[in-house]
N, C-alpha and C positions, 0 to 999 in steps of 0.2 A: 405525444412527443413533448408535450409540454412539461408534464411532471419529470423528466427525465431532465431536461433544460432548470429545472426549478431547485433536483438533485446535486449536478452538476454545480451551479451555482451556490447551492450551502455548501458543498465540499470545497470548494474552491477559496470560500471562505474561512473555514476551518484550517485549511492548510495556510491561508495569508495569514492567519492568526497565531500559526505555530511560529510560522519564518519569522514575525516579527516585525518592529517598525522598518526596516531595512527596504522589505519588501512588499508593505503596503498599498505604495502606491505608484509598485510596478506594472501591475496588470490590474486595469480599474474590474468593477463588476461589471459597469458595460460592455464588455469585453465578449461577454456572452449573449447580448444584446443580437435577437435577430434585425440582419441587414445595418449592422453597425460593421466597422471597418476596424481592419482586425490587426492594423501595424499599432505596435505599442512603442509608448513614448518616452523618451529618454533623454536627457541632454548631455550625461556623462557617462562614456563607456563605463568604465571600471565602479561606479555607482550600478549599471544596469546591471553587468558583471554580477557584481557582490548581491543585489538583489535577487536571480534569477538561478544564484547555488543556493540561495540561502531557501529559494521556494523549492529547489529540487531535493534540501536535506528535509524541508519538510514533508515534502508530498513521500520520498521513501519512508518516513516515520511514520506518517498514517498509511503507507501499503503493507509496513508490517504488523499492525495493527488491527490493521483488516484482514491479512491470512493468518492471523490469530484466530479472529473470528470464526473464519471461516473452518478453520481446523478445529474448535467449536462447536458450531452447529451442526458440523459434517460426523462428528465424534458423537451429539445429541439423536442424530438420525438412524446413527448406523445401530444405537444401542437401544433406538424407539423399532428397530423393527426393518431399518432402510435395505434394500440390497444392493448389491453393484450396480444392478439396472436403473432401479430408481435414480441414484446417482448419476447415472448417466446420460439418465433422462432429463433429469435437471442443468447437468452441466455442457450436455449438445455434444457429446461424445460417447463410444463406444462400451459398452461393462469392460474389457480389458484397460482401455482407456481412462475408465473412472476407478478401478483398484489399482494402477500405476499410479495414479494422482493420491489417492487414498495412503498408500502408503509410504510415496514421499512426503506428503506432509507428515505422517507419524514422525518416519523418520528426521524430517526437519524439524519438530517438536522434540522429539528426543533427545537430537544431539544438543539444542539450543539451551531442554530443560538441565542436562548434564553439565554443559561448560556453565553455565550460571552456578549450580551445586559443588563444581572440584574442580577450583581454580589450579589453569595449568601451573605446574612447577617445573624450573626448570634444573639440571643435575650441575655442578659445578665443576668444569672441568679437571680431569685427572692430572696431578702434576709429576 
């Protein structure tokens, strides 16, 4: 349980590092400190406010990041030999389960890789 608490806590950092000075010394690292107390501290709303989107813009940035990854190593497995089962065995869910997940991220790689390559245009109204 510990490496997991130890995980946690680099991640945690990494994402305060993304947010910025803003939100540095929003949520200390003690924070994840067992048998520390868990309200965090603040003297001005709209200060904790701005702190606490600017860690949610980060923490979304490194979770798409991470299902990068993950669409990655899933894409590494499935081309080393992996099958549905395998997958599913990894991920605590069913083979139908793990080829729905499988090919929504294709698909969300897809489209992601596509609107990056052919930025939308738009037609200019007919006069």
């Amino acid at each position: 349980m510990s490496s997991w608490r130890v995980f946690v806590q680099r991640l945690h950092q990494i994402i305060r590092s993304r947010a910025g000075e803003q939100a540095d010394s929003f949520i200390p690292s003690s924070y994840f400190d067992p048998g520390r107390s868990r309200s965090l501290p603040y003297e001005n709303r709209e200060q904790a406010k701005g702190a606490a989107l600017a860690l949610l813009t980060a923490h979304k940035q490194t979770q798409e990041a991470m299902d990068n990854l993950l669409h990655l190593y899933t894409a590494h497995a499935v081309e080393s030999g992996a099958t549905y089962g395998d997958l599913a065995a990894v991920w605590g869910t069913t083979r139908q389960g793990a080829r729905h997940r499988r090919l929504a991220m294709d698909q969300r790689n897809t489209s992601a890789t596509a609107s990056r390559r052919q930025p939308r245009t738009t037609v200019p109204p007919q006069k």
